[in-house]
C-alpha positions, -999 to +999 in steps of 0.1 A: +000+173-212-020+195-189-049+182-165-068+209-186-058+196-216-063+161-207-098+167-196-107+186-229-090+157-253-108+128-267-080+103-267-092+083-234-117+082-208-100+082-182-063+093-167-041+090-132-030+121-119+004+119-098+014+152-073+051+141-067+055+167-045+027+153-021+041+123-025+078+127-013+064+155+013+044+123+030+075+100+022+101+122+045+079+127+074+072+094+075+108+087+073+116+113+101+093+106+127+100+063+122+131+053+147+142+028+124+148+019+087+117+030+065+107+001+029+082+012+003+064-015-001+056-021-039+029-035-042+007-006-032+019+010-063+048-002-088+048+024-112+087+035-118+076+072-109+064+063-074+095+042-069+120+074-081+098+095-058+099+074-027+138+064-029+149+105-033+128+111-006+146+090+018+130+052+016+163+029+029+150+003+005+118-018-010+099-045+002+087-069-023+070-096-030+077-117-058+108-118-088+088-095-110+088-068-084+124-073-070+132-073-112+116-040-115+134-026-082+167-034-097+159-024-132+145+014-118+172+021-093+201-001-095+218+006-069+184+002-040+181-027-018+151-050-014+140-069+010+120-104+000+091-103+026+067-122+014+064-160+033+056-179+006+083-183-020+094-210-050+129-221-053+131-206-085+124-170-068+144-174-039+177-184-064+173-158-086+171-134-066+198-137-046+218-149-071+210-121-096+197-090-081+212-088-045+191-102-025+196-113+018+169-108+038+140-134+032+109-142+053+093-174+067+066-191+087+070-227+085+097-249+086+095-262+052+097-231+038+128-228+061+145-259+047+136-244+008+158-217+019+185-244+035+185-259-001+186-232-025+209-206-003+244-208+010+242-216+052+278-207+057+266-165+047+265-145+078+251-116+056+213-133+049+193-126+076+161-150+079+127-134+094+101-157+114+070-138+109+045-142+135+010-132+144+001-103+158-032-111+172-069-094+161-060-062+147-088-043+135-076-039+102-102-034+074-084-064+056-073-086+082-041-106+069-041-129+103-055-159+081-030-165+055+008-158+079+019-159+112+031-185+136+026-186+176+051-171+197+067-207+208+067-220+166+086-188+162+112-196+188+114-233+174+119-218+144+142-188+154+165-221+172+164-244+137+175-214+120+206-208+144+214-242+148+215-248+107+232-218+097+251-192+096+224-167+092+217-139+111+179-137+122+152-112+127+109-114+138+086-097+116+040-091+117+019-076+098-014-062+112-031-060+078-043-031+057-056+002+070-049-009+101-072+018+121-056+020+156-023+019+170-031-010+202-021-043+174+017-027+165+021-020+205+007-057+214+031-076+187+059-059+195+059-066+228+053-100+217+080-098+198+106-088+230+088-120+247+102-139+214+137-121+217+145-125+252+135-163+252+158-171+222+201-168+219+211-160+200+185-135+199+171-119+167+189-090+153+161-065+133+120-067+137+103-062+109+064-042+120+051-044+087+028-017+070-011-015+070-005+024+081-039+037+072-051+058+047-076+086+049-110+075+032-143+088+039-163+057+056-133+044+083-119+061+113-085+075+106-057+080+131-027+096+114+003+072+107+020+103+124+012+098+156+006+065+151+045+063+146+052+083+178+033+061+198+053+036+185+090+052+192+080+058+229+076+021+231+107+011+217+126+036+232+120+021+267+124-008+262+155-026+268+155-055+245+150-033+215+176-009+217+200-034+205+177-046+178+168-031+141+137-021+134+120-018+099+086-010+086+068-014+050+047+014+044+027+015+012-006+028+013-001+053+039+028+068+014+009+068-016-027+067-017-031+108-017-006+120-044-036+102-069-063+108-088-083+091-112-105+110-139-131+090-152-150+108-179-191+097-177-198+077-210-233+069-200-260+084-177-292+057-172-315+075-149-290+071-114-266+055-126-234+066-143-214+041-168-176+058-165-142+054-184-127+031-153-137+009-129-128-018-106-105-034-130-094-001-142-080+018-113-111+019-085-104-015-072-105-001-035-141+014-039-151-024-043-165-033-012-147-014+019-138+021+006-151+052+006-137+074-022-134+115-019-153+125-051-159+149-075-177+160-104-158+182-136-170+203-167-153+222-191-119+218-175-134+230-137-147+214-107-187+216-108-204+240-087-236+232-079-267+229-051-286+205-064-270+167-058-280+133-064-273+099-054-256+079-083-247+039-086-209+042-103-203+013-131-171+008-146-168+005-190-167-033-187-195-057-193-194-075-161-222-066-139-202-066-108-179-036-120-195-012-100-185+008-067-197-003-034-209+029-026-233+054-038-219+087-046-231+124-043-225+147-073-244+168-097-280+164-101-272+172-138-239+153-144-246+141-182-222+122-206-185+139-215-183+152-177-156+137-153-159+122-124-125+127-105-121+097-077-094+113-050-068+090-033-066+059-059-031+056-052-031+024-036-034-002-048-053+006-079-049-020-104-049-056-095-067-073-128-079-063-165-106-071-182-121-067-218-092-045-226-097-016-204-068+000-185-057+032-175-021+042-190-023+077-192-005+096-160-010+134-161+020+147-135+005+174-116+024+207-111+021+233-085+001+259-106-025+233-105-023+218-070-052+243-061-077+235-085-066+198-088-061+189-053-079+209-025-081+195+005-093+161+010-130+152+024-147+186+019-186+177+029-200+196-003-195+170-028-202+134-015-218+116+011-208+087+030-241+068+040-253+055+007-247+019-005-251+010-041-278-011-039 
């Protein structure tokens, strides 16, 4: 069905829109301009679409985070490779999937999750390669992930030693700055950290792992493109020694994804300044919560609404928890009435995390290039949103 279409029908209240060719256009130059092996991390966004998308446009391979996800890699695209990069894993997770879908690269940042791995996986298999992941320092990420993983530089040489000395297994350093990860100064700081690690340790780690937390572009945060964020980067580990015998990976998720969607919520209430909508923190708009800053705007009839007159308006989601409501206040329509659409732009990270009395958004409305014009013009434009309102 047609966005048109969509927006005239009854049948929900809200509805994704997906532009694959935004998508894999962001997916290969980030591929090009990393000098190393590029993993979508699923999490951001697991629907199979995004995963097709991202793996034809040149991804060497998904990072993820659990059995369901490394389940649904395998079950999408056979034949892709994942990579297990979360720190924290049960036995149960770690057997399976090696055992059944492939599995050789896991992550750690303790010792007993190190000798979890020594008991569920075979030592004597040069092809696993075990990654100490350590922290990067502050980061000035808008979610800082410093609290939950990481070890010091010496625990991850202890570490990178027990590993060698135990097994078989080939080794490799990973960090994560966190997500939306503003400035480029954290990736350059850990990975020379990491060459510290690497020339202290033999035999020395084989790949480096920088994580993701590439930022997206929102209208309340400073944004450096990943782009040059990335060539920053490669001048760094071109000159340095240590690292041209070493593999370097990065898990990109937001900064592939969160621009190729939408998410039309038709208004099913208007009280006053406030607007009660089809979706809404459980149902798609999880990162207008607290941090974000959404690109906005208001539709009628099947068109964007043009308009002079604006008003500030508190955004509640369908549910009948009080605290489904956007962080923000956002600029539309003084008019805006029930049966319009509100279209929030980049949702496409990390949209759904929970559900709640029922409500979810199912419906994805693929968006072809006829319609790229009206449906997604370019992002930020000043005329329909604000960015220095709180909902209150």
């Amino acid at each position: 069905m047609s966005l048109v279409r969509s927006l005239e029908t009854a049948e929900v209240d809200a509805f994704y829109t997906l532009n694959e060719g935004r998508l894999a256009s962001v997916t290969r130059e980030f591929t090009e301009h990393f000098s190393g092996r590029v993993l979508y991390a699923v999490k951001a966004n697991p629907l199979p679409k995004i995963l097709h998308v991202v793996s034809r446009a040149g991804v060497a391979g998904f990072d993820v985070a659990s059995l369901a996800e490394a389940r649904l890699v395998h079950s999408t695209i056979p034949q892709a490779r994942s990579w297990f990069m979360n720190p924290v894993k049960s036995r149960r997770d770690i057997e399976r999937t090696f055992r059944d879908l492939g599995v050789r690269d896991y992550v750690i940042d303790c010792e007993a999750e190190l000798r979890k791995l020594l008991e569920v996986l075979p030592s004597h298999d040069p092809e696993l390669r075990i990654f100490i992941r350590f922290q990067c320092g502050r980061t000035f990420a808008v979610f800082e992930f410093s609290g939950k993983f990481g070890v010091s530089p010496s625990e991850a040489c202890r570490l990178l030693s027990l590993v060698n000395a135990q097994s078989r297994w080939a080794t490799g350093l990973s960090f994560h700055a966190g997500s939306q990860t503003i400035v480029v100064d954290p990736y350059l700081h850990a990975i020379r950290t990491a060459v510290d690690i690497i020339e202290a340790v033999s035999p020395a780690p084989t790949a480096l792992d920088i994580g993701g937390g590439f930022p997206g572009h929102y209208l309340n945060v400073p944004y450096h493109s990943p782009l040059s964020m990335l060539s920053v980067i490669t001048k760094l580990v071109r000159g340095t020694d240590a690292l041209k015998r070493v593999e370097l990976f990065c898990e990109p998720g937001r900064a592939l994804v969160h621009d190729s969607i939408s998410l039309f919520c038709r208004v099913i209430l208007r009280k006053g300044g406030a607007l009660y909508c089809g979706a809404g923190i459980y149902s798609g708009l999880l990162p207008g919560r607290q941090h974000l800053l959404l690109p906005a705007r208001a539709w009628r009839e099947g068109r964007p609404i043009q308009t002079e007159e604006w008003q500030d308006f508190i955004i509640f989601g369908p549910t009948c928890d009080s605290t489904d409501r956007l962080g923000f206040s956002y600029s539309l329509p003084r008019d805006l009435s029930e049966g319009d659409w509100i279209e929030f732009q980049n949702v496409g990270a990390y949209p759904e995390t929970v559900r709640f009395n029922g409500f979810s958004v199912d419906k994805i409305v693929t968006v072809g290039q006829d319609e790229l014009t009206m449906c997604c013009p370019p992002p930020f434009s000043s005329c329909s949103f604000t960015s220095g309102h709180r909902a209150k």
